[in-house]
N, CA and C atoms as an extended XYZ file, in Angstrom:
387
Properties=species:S:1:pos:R:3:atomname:S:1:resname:S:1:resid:I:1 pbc="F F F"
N        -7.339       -5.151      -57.111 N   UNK     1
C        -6.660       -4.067      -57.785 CA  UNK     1
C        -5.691       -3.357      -56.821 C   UNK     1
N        -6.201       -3.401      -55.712 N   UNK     2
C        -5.145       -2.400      -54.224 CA  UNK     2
C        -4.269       -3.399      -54.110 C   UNK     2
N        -4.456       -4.568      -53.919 N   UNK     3
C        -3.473       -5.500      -53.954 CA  UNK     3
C        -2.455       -5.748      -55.066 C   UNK     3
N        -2.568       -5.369      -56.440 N   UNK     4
C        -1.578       -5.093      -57.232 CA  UNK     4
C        -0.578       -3.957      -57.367 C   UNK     4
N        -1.636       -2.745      -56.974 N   UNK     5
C        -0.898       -1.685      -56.351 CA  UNK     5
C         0.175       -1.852      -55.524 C   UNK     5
N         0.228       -2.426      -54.311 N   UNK     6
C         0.715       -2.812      -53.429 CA  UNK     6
C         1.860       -3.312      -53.878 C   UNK     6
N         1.970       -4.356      -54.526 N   UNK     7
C         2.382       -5.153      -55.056 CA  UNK     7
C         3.611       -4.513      -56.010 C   UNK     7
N         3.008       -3.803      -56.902 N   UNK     8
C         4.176       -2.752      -58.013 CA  UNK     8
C         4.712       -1.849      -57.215 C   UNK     8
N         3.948       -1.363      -56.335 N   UNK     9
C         5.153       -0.525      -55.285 CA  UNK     9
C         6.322       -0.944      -54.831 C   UNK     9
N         5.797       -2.323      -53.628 N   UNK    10
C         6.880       -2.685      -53.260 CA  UNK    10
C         8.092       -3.267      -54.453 C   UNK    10
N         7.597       -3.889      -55.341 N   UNK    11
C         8.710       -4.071      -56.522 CA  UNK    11
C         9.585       -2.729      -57.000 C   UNK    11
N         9.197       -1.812      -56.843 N   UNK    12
C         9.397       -0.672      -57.499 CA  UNK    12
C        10.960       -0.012      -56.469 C   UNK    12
N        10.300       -0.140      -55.389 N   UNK    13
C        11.268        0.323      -53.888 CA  UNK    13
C        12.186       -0.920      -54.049 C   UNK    13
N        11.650       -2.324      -53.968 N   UNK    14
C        13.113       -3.311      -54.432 CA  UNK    14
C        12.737       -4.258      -53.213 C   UNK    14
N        11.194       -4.347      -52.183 N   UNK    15
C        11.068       -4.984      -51.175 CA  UNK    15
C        11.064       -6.346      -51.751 C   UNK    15
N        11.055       -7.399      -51.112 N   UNK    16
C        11.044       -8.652      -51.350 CA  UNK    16
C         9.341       -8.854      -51.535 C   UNK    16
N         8.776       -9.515      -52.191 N   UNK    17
C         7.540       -9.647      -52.177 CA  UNK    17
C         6.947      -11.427      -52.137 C   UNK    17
N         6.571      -11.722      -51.170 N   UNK    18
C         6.455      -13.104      -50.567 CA  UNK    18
C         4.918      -13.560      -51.023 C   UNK    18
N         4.721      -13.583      -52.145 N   UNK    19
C         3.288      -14.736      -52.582 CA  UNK    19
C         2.829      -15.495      -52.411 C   UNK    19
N         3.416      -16.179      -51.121 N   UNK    20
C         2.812      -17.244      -50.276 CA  UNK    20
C         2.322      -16.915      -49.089 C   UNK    20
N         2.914      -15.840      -48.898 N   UNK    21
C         1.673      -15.466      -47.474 CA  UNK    21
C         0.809      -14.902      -47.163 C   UNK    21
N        -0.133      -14.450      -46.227 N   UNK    22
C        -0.925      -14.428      -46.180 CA  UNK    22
C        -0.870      -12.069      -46.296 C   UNK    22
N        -2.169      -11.941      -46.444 N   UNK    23
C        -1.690       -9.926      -46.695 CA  UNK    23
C        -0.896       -9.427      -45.718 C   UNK    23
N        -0.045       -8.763      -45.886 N   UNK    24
C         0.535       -7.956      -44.692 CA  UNK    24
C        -0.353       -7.350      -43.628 C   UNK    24
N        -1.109       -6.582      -44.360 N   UNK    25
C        -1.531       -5.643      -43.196 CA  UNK    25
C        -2.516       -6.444      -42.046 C   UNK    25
N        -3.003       -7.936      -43.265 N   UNK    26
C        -4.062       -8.743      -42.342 CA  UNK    26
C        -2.968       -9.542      -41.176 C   UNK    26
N        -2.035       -9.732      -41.598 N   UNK    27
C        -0.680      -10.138      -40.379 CA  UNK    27
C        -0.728       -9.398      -39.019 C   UNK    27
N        -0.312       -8.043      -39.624 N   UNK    28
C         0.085       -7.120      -38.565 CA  UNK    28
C        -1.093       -6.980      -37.976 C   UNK    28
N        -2.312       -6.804      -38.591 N   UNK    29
C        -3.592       -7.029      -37.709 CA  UNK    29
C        -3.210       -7.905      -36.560 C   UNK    29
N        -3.238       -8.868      -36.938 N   UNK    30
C        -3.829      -10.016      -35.961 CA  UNK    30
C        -2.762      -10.015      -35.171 C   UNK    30
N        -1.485       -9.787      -35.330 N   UNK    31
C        -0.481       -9.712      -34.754 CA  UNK    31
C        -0.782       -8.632      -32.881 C   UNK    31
N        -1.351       -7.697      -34.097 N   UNK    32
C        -1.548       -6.244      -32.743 CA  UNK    32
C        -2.587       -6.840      -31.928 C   UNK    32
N        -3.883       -7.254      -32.612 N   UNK    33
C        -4.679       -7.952      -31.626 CA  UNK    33
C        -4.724       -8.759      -30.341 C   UNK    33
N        -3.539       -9.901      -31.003 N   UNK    34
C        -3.216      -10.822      -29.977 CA  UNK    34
C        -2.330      -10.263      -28.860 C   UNK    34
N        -1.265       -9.053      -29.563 N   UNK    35
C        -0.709       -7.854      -28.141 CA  UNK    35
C        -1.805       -7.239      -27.465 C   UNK    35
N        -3.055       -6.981      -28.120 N   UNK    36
C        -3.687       -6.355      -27.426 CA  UNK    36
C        -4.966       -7.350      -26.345 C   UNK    36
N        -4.684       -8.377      -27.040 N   UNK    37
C        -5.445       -9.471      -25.803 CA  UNK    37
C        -4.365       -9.229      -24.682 C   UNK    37
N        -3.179       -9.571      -25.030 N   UNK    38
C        -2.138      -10.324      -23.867 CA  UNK    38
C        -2.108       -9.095      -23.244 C   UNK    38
N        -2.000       -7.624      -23.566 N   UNK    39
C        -1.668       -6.613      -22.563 CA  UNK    39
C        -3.271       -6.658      -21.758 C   UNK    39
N        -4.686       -7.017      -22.564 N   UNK    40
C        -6.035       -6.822      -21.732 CA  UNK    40
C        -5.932       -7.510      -20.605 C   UNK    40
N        -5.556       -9.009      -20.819 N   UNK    41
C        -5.400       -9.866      -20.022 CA  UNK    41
C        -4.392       -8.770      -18.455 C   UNK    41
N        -3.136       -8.713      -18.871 N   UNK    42
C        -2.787       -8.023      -17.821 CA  UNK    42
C        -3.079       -7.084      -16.855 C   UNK    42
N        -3.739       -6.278      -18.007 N   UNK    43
C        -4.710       -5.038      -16.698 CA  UNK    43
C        -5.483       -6.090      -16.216 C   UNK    43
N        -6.203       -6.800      -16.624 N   UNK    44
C        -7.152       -7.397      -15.746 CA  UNK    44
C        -6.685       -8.300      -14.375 C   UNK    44
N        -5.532       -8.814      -14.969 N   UNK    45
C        -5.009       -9.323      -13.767 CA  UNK    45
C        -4.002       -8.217      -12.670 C   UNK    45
N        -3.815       -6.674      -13.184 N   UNK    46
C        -2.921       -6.182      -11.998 CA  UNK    46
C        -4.088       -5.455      -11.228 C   UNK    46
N        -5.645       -5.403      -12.272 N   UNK    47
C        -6.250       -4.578      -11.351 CA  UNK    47
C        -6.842       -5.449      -10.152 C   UNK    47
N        -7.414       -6.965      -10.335 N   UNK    48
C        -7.649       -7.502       -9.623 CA  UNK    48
C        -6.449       -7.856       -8.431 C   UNK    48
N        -5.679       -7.827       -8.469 N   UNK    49
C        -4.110       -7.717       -7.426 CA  UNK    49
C        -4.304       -6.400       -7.042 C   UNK    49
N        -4.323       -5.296       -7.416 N   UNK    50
C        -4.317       -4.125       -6.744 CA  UNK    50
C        -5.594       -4.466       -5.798 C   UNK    50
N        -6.657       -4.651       -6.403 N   UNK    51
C        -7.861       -4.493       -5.232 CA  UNK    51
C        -8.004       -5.433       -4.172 C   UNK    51
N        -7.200       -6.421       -4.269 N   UNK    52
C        -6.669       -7.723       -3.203 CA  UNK    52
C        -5.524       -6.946       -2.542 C   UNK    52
N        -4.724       -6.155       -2.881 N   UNK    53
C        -3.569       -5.275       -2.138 CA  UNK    53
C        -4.303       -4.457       -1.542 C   UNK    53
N        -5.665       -3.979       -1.807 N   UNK    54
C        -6.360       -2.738       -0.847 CA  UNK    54
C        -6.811       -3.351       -0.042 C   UNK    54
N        -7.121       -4.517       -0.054 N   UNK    55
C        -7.588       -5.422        1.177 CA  UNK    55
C        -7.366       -5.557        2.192 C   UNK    55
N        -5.888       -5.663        2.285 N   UNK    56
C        -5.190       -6.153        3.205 CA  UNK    56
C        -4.549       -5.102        4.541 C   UNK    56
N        -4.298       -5.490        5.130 N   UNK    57
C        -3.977       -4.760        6.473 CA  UNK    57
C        -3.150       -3.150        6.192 C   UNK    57
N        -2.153       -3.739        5.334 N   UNK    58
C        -0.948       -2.612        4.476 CA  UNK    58
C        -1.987       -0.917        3.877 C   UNK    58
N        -2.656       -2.163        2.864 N   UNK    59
C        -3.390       -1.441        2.156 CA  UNK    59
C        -4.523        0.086        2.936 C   UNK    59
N        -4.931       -1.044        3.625 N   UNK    60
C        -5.977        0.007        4.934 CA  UNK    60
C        -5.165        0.884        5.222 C   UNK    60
N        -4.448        0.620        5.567 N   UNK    61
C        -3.366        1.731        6.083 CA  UNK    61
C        -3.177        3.065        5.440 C   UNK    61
N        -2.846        2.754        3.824 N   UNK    62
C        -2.466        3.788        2.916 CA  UNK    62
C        -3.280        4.188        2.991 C   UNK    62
N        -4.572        3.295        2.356 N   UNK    63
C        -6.159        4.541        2.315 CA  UNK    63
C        -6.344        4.910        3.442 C   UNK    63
N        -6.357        4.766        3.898 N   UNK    64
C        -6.590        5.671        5.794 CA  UNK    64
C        -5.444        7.178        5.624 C   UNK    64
N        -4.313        6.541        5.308 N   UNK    65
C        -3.661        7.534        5.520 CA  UNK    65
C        -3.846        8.528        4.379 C   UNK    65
N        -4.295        8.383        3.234 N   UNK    66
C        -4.455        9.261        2.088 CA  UNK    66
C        -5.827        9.273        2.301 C   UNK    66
N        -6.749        9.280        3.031 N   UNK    67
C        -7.900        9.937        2.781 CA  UNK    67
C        -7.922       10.908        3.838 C   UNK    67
N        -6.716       10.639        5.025 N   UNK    68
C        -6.650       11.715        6.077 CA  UNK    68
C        -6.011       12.982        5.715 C   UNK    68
N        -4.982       12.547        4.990 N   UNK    69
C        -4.305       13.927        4.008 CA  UNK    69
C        -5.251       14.628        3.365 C   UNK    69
N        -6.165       14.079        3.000 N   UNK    70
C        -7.135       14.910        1.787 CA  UNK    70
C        -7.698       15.613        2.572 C   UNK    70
N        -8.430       15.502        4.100 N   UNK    71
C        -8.814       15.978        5.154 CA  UNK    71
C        -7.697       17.347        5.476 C   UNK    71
N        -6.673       17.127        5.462 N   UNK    72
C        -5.714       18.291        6.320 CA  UNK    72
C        -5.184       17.560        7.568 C   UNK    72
N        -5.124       15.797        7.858 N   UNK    73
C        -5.220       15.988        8.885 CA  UNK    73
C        -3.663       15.041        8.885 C   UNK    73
N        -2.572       15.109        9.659 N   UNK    74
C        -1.525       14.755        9.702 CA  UNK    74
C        -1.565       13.442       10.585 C   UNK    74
N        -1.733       12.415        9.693 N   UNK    75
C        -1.978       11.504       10.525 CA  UNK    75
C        -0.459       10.983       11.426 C   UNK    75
N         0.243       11.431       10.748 N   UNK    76
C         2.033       10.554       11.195 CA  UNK    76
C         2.313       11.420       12.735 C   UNK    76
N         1.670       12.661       12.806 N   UNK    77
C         1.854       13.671       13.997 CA  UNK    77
C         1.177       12.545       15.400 C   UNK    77
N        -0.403       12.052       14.717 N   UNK    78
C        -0.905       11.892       15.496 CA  UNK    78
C        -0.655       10.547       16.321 C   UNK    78
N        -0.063        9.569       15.360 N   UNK    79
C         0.647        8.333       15.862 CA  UNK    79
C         2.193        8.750       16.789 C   UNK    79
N         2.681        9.678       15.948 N   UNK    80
C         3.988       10.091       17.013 CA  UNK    80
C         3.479       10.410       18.478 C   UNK    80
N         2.196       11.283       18.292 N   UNK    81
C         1.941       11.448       19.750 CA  UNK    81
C         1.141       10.912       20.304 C   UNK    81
N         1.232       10.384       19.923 N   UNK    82
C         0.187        8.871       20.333 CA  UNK    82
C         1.242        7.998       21.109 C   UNK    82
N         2.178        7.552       20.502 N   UNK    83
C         3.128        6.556       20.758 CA  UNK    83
C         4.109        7.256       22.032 C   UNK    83
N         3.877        8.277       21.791 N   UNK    84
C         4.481        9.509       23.166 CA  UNK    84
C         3.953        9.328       24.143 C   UNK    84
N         2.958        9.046       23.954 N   UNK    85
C         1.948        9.233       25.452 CA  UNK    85
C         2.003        7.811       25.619 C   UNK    85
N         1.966        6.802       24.808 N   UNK    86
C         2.233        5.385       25.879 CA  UNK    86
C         3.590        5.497       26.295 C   UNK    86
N         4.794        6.030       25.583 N   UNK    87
C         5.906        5.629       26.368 CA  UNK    87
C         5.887        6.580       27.440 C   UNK    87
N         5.397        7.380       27.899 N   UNK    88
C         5.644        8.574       28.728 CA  UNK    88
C         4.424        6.876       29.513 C   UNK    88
N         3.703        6.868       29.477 N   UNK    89
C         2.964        5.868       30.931 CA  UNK    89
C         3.771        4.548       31.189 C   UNK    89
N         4.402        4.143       29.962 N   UNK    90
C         5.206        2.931       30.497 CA  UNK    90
C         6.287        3.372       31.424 C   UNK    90
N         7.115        4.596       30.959 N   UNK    91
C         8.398        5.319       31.817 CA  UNK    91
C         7.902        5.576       33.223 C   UNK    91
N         6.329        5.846       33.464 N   UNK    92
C         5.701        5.688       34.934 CA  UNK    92
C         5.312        5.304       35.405 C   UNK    92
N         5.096        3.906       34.766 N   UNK    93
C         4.910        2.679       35.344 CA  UNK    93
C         6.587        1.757       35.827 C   UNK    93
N         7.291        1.910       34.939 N   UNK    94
C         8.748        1.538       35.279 CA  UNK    94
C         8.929        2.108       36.204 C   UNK    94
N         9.068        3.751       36.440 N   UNK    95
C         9.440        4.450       37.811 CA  UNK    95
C         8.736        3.969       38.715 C   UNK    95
N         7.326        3.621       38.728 N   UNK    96
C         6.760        3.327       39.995 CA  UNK    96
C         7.370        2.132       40.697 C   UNK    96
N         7.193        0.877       39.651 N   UNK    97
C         8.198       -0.279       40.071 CA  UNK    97
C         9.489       -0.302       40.766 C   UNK    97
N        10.460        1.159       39.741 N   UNK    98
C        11.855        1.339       40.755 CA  UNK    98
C        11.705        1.846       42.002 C   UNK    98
N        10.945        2.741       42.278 N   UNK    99
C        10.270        3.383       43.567 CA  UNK    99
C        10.551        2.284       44.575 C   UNK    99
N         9.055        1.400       44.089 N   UNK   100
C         8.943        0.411       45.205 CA  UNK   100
C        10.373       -0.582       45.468 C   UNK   100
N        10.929       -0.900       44.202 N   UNK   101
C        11.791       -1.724       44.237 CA  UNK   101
C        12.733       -1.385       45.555 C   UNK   101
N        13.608       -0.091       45.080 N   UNK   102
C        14.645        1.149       45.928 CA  UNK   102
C        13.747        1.200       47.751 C   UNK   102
N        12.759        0.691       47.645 N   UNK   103
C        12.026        1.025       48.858 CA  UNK   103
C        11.431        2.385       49.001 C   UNK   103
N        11.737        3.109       47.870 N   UNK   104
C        11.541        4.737       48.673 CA  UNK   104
C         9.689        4.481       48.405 C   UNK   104
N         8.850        3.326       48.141 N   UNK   105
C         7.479        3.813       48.556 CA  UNK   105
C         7.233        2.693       49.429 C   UNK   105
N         6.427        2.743       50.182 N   UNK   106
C         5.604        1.364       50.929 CA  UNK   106
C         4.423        0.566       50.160 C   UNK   106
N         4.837       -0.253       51.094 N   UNK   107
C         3.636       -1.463       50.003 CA  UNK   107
C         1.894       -1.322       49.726 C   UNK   107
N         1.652       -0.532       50.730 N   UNK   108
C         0.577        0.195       50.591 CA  UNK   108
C        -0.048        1.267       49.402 C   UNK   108
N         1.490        1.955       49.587 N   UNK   109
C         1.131        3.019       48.394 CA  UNK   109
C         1.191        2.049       46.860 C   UNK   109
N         2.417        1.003       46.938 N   UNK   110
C         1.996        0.156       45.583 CA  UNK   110
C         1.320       -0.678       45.238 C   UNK   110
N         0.399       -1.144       46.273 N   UNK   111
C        -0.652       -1.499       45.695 CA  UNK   111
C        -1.974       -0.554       45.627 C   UNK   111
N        -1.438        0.604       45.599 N   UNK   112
C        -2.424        2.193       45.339 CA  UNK   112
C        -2.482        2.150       43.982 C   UNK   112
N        -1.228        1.695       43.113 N   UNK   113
C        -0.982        2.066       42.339 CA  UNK   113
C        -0.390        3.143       41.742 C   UNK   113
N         0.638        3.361       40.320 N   UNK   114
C         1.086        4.415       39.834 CA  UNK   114
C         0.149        5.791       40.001 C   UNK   114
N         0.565        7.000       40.664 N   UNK   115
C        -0.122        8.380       40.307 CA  UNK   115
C         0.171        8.023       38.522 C   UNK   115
N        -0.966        8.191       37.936 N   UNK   116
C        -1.211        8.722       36.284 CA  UNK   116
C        -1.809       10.163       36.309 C   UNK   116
N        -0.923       11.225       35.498 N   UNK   117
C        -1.369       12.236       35.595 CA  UNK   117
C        -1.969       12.495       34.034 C   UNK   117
N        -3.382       13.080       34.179 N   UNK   118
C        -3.958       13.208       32.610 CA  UNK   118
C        -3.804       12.005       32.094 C   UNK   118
N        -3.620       10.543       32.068 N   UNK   119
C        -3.427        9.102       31.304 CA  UNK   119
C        -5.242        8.706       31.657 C   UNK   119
N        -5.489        8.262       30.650 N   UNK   120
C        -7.160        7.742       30.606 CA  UNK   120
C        -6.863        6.254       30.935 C   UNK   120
N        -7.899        6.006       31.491 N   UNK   121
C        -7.764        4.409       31.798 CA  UNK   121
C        -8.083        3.376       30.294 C   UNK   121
N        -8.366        4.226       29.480 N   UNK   122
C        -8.414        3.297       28.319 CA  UNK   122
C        -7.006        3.369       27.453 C   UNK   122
N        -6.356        4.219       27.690 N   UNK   123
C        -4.847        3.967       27.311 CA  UNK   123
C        -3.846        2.917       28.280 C   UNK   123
N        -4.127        3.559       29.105 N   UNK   124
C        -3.613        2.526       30.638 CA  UNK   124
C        -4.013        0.782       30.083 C   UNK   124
N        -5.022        0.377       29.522 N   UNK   125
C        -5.491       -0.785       29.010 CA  UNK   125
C        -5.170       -1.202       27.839 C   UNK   125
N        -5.166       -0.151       27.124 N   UNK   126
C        -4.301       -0.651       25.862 CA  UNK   126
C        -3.212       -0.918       25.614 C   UNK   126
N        -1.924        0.187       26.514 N   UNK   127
C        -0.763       -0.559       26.782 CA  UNK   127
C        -0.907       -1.817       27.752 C   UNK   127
N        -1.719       -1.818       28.547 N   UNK   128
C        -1.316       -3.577       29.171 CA  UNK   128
C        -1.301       -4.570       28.568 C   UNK   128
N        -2.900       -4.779       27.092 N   UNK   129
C        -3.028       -5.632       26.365 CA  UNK   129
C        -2.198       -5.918       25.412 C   UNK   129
């Protein structure tokens, strides 16, 4: 009976009415369904790529760096001065070399080694490695 309804309406408005196929709305059903497989399918595949992107070296990074923000703690300050303090020991390790090079030290004092002032020997090691 809804289906005749249907039916005298659209005649009424002047739609074309196609008696060979199958119900409209059961169309557009299945229609949305199968969009809604193909978009499921996709989350499933960008979330599994995202959590293979957190994996990776990049990834560590961000979460490191956004869980340090959440902290208060500026992580980009601490690499700048971080990276300060090795070039400030390489620049005195270069000077020591020109030193000796120029002659102004003796061979004694270079194999004393560079004066490091405040430089930890575990930075001293990390720039060598």
């Amino acid at each position: 009976m809804a289906r005749l309804l249907e039916i005298e309406r659209l005649h009424q408005v002047g739609e074309v009415i196609d008696n060979n196929s199958e119900d409209d709305l059961t169309r557009k059903c299945r229609t949305i369904e199968q969009q809604n497989q193909i978009l499921l399918t996709q989350y499933e595949n960008l979330k599994r790529e995202l959590c293979l992107a957190k994996k990776t070296h990049v990834g560590t990074m961000v979460s490191d760096s956004r869980k340090a923000a959440k902290k208060g703690i500026d992580s980009m300050a601490i690499m700048v001065e971080t990276i300060d303090n090795q070039i400030n020991v390489v620049s005195q390790i270069r000077d020591f070399v020109k030193d000796f090079r120029e002659q102004k030290i003796t061979i004694k004092e270079f194999l004393g080694g560079p004066p490091m002032q405040s430089v930890s020997e575990e930075i001293m090691s990390d720039i060598l490695e």
